[in-house]
Every structure is written in structure tokens, then in C-alpha cells.
C-alpha positions as CSV (number, residue, x, y, z in Angstrom):
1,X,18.0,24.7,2.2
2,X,19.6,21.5,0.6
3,X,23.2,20.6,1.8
4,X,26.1,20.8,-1.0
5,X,26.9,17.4,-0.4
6,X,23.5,16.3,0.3
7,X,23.1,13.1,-2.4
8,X,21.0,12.7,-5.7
9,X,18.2,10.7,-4.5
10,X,14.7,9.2,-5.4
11,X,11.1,8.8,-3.6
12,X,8.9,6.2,-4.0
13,X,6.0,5.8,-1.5
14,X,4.5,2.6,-0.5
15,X,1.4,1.4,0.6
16,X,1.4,-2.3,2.9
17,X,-1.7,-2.6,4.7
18,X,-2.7,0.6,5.2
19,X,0.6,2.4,6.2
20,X,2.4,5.1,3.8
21,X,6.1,5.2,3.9
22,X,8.0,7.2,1.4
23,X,11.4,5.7,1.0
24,X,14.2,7.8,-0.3
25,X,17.0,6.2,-2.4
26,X,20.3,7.6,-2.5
27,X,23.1,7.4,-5.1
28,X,26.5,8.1,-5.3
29,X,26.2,10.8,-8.3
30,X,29.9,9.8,-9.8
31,X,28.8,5.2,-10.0
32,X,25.2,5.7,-9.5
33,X,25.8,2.8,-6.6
34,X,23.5,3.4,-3.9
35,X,24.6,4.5,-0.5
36,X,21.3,5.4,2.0
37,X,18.1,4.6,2.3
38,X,15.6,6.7,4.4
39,X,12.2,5.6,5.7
40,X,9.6,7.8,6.7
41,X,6.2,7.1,7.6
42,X,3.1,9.3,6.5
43,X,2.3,11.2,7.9
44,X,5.1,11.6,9.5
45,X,4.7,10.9,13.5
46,X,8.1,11.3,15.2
47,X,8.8,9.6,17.9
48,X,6.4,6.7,17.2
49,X,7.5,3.4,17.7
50,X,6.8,2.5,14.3
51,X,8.4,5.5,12.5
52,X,11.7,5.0,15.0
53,X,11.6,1.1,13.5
54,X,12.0,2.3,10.3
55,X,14.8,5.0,11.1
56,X,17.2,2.7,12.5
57,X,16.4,0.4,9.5
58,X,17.3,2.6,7.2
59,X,20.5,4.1,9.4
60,X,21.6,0.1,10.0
61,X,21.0,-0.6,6.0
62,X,22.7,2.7,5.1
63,X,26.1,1.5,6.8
64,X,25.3,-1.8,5.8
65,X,25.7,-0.6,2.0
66,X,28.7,1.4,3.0
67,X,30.7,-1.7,4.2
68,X,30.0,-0.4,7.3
69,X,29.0,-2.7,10.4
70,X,25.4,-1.9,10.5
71,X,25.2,-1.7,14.5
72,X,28.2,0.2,15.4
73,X,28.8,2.5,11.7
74,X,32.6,1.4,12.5
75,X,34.2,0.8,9.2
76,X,36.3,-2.4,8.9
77,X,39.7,-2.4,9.4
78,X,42.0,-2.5,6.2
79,X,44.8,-4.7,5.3
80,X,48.0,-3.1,4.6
């Protein structure tokens, strides 16, 4: 079951040297700016070093969009 605020996204899949990784593309649906990206590997192997790479690439570039610190997800502090 999809989450109500689950965001519009799209999938392409890639293919660099033998390895398949669909990477999902997420938009905000009111600018159309993107907010997350999510990397899987096919097939998917959990808990593989290289399919854990690519999900804390794509949590670190997610927050990175955001204006989030990548490392931390702490949002900046703002002037007043």
C-alpha cells in the first residue's frame, strides 16, 4: 500500500559494468523540484556492501537536496 504522502517519482535503471541499479527520482508534486533519490541494486541483495553504498548515497544526497547537512539530516539553523 502506497503512503498518502509518499512523493510522485520516476525509475530509470542503469547498467555500468555489469551491475543493475534502478534509481528512483522524487519530486515535489507542487515545483516539480526534486527532493530524494533512492538507489537500489538488482536484484536487490540487502545487506550487501554494495547495495548499503548506494543507500546511504542516496539518504546523504536526499538531505543534501533538502538543504539538509547530508551526514547528520540536521537542517541549518535560520536567521531571524
Amino acid at each position: 500500500m502506497r503512503a498518502k504522502d509518499r512523493l510522485p517519482a520516476e525509475t530509470i535503471q542503469l547498467d555500468i559494468d555489469g551491475f543493475r541499479i534502478a534509481v528512483s527520482l522524487a519530486h515535489c508534486p507542487d515545483t516539480g523540484a526534486l527532493r530524494e533519490l533512492v538507489f537500489v541494486t538488482r536484484p536487490a541483495k540487502e545487506g550487501t556492501e554494495l547495495n548499503n553504498m548506494f543507500r546511504e548515497l542516496g539518504i546523504q544526497l536526499s538531505r543534501a537536496i533538502q538543504g539538509r547537512d547530508p551526514v547528520t539530516g540536521v537542517e541549518p539553523k535560520r536567521k531571524t
